[in-house]
C-alpha positions in Angstrom: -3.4 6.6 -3.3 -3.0 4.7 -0.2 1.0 4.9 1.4 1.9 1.1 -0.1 1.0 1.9 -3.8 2.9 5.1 -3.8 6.1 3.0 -2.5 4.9 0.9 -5.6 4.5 3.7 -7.7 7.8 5.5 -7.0 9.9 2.4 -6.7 8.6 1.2 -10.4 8.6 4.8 -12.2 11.9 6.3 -10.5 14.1 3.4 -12.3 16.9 4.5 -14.7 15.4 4.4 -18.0 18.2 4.8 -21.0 17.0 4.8 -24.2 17.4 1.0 -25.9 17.3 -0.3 -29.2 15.0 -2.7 -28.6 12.8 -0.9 -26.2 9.8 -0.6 -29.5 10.4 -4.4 -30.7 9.4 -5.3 -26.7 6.3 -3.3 -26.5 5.0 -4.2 -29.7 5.8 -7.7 -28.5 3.6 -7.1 -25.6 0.9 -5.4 -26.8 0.2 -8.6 -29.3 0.0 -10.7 -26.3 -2.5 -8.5 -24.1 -4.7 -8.4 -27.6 -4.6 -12.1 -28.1 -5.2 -12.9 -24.4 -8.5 -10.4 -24.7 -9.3 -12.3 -27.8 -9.0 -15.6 -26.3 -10.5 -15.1 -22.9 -13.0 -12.2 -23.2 -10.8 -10.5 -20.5 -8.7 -7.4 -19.7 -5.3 -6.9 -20.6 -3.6 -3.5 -19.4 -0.2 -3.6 -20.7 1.7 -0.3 -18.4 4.6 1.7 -19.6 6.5 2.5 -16.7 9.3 4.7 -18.3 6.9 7.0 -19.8 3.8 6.1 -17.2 1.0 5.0 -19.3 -1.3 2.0 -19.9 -2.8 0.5 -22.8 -5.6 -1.0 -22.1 -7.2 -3.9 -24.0 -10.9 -5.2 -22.9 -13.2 -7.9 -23.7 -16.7 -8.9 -22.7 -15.7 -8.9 -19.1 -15.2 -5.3 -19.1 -18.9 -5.3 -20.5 -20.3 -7.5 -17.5 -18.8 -5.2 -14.8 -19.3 -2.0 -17.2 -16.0 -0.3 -17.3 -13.6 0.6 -20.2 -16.5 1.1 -22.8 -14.3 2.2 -25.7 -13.3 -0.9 -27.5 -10.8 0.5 -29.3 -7.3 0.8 -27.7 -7.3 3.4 -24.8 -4.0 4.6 -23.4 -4.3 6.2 -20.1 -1.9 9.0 -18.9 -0.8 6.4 -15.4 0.4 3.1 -15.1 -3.1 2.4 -12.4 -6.0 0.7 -13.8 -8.3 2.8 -11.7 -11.3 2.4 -13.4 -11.2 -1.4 -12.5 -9.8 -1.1 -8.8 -12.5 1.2 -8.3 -14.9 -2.2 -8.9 -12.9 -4.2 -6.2 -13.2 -5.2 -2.9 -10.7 -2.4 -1.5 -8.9 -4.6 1.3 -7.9 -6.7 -1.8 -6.5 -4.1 -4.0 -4.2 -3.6 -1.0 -3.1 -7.1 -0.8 -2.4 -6.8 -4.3 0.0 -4.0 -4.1 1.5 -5.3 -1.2 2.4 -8.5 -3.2 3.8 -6.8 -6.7 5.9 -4.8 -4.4 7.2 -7.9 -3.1 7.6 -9.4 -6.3 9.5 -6.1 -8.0 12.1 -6.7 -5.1 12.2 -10.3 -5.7 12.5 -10.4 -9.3 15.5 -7.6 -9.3 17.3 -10.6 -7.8 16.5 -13.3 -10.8 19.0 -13.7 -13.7 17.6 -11.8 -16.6 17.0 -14.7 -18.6 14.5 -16.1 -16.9 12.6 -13.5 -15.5 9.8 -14.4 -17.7 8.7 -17.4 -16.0 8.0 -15.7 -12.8 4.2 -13.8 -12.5 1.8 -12.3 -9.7 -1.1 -14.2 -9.7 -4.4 -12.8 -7.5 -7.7 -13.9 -6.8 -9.7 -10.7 -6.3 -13.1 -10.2 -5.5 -15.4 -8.2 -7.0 -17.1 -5.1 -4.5 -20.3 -5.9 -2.9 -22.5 -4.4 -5.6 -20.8 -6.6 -8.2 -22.9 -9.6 -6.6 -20.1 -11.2 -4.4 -18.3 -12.4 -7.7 -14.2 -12.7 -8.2 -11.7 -12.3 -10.9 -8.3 -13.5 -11.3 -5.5 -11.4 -12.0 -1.6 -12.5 -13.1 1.0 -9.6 -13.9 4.3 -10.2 -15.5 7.2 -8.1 -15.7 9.1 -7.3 -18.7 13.0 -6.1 -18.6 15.4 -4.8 -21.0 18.2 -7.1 -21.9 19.9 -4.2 -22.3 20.3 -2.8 -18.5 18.2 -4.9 -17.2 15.7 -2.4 -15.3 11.3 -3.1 -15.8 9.9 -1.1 -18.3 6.9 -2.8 -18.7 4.3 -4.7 -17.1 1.2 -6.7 -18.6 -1.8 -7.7 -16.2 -4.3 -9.9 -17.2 -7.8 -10.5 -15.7 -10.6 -12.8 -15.9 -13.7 -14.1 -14.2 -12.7 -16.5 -11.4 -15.4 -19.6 -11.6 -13.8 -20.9 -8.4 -15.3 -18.9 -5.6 -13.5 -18.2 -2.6 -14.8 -15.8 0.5 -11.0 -14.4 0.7 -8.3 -12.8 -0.9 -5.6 -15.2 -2.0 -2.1 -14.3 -3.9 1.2 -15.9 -4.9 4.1 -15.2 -6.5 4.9 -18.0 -8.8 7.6 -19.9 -11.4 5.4 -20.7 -14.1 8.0 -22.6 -15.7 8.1 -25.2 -13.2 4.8 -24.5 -10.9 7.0 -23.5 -8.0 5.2 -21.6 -5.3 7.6 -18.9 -4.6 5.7 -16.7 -2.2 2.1 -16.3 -0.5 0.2 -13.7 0.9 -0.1 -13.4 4.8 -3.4 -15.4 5.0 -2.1 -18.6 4.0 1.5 -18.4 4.8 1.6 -17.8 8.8 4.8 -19.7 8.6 6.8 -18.0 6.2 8.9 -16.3 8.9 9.1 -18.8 12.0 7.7 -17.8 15.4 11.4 -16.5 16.7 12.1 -14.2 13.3 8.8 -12.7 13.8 9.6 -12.2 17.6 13.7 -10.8 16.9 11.8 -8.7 13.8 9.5 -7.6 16.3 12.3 -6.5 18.7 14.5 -4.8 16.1 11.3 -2.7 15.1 11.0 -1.9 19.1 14.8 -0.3 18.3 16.5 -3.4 20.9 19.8 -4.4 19.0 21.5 -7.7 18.9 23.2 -7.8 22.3 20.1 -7.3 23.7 18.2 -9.1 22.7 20.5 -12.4 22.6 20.1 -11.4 26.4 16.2 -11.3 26.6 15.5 -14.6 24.5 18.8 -16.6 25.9 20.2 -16.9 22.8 23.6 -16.2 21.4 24.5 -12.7 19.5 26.0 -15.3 16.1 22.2 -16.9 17.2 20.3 -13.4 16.6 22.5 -12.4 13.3 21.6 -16.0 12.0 18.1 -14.9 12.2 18.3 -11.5 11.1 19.9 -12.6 7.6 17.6 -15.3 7.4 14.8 -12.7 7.4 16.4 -10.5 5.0 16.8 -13.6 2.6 13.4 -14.7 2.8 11.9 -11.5 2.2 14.2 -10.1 -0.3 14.8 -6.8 1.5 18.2 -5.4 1.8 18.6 -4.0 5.2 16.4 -4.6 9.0 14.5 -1.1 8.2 12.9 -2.5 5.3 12.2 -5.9 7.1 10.3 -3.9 9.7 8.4 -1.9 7.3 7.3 -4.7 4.5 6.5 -7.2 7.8 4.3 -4.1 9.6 1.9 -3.9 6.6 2.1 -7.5 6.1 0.5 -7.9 9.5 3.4 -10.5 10.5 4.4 -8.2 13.8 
């Protein structure tokens, strides 16, 4: 398991989980729409339980053209990773993905409850070499409890991607209104400016405020200014984190 999936992991399955009334009425709720989404598009479903960390997974005829999950029944795997399937992707794209739902757990911890439905991952992935250069598209939603509000569930959904692209691409989105809320590195070089990425860069170096309002010419209110814009634009609470999510983003 590479080091950003186990942050992943641990973040999503060391949640407070209290027992809810309506925790069965919300996973039967999700489970119809995995089936109906396999029965409509011939795809994948794999709806993940992350209080007791296990998957149901729910395949069509795509499973069949990239031979995995043979068992059409329901099967329910003992982990919330769908590693039978990430084992048929391009690797570096797997990563991306990770890196991007742990963006979007942070970010939709921050969303009124309400309408935390409207916001999903969505992924193009492509398919490992021996799957003949082919893609799939993948979208993940997260469920809460209305009840304290943590993620106990999350549904992923994939399908064949008749839009070829040579690269990964992935976006966190408001599918209510078709707001782009966040991209992936690749196409969104300017999602911190040039002087974030160079104070982030100097925090991570370990230079604080004062110095480097000295080095850049800048005032110290100048160098706070930037350092809360970073932490609002990438949903983190504190500098540390800032450092760490940028670093395997490749943005310093």
């Amino acid at each position: 398991m590479t080091n950003i999936q186990s942050d992943l992991n641990d973040q999503l399955l060391q949640q407070d989980f209290p027992s809810t009334e309506n925790e069965k009425i919300q996973l039967e709720s999700c489970q119809k729409m995995a089936k109906n989404f396999v029965e409509l598009e011939n795809g994948i479903a794999i709806l993940s339980d992350l209080k007791n960390n296990k998957s149901y997974i729910y395949s069509g005829k795509f499973a069949d053209e990239i031979n995995i999950f043979r068992d059409k029944n329901i099967q329910e795997i003992d982990s919330i990773w769908e590693k039978e399937l990430f084992d048929q992707l391009n690797s570096e794209d797997v990563l991306q993905k990770h890196i991007l739902e742990l963006q979007f757990f942070q970010f939709i911890k921050t969303i009124p409850f309400e309408q935390r439905r409207d916001y999903c991952v969505i992924s193009r992935l492509r398919l490992s070499e021996r799957q003949n250069q082919r893609s799939l598209i993948h979208k993940m939603f997260y469920f809460s409890n209305s009840e304290n509000c943590n993620t106990e569930l999350s549904l992923c959904l994939y399908h064949f991607d008749f839009f070829q692209s040579d690269s990964y691409t992935g976006m966190i989105i408001n599918t209510a209104n078709g707001t782009i809320i966040h991209q992936t590195e690749a196409e969104n070089s300017t999602f911190l400016s040039v002087r974030e990425k160079e104070i982030l860069k100097m925090i991570q170096q370990g230079k604080k405020s004062k110095e480097i309002a000295e080095l850049l010419f800048i005032s110290i209110n100048t160098v706070n200014r930037h350092r809360q814009n970073i932490l609002e634009k990438m949903r983190v609470s504190n500098t540390t984190e800032a450092c760490t999510m940028a670093s395997k983003l490749n943005w310093i």
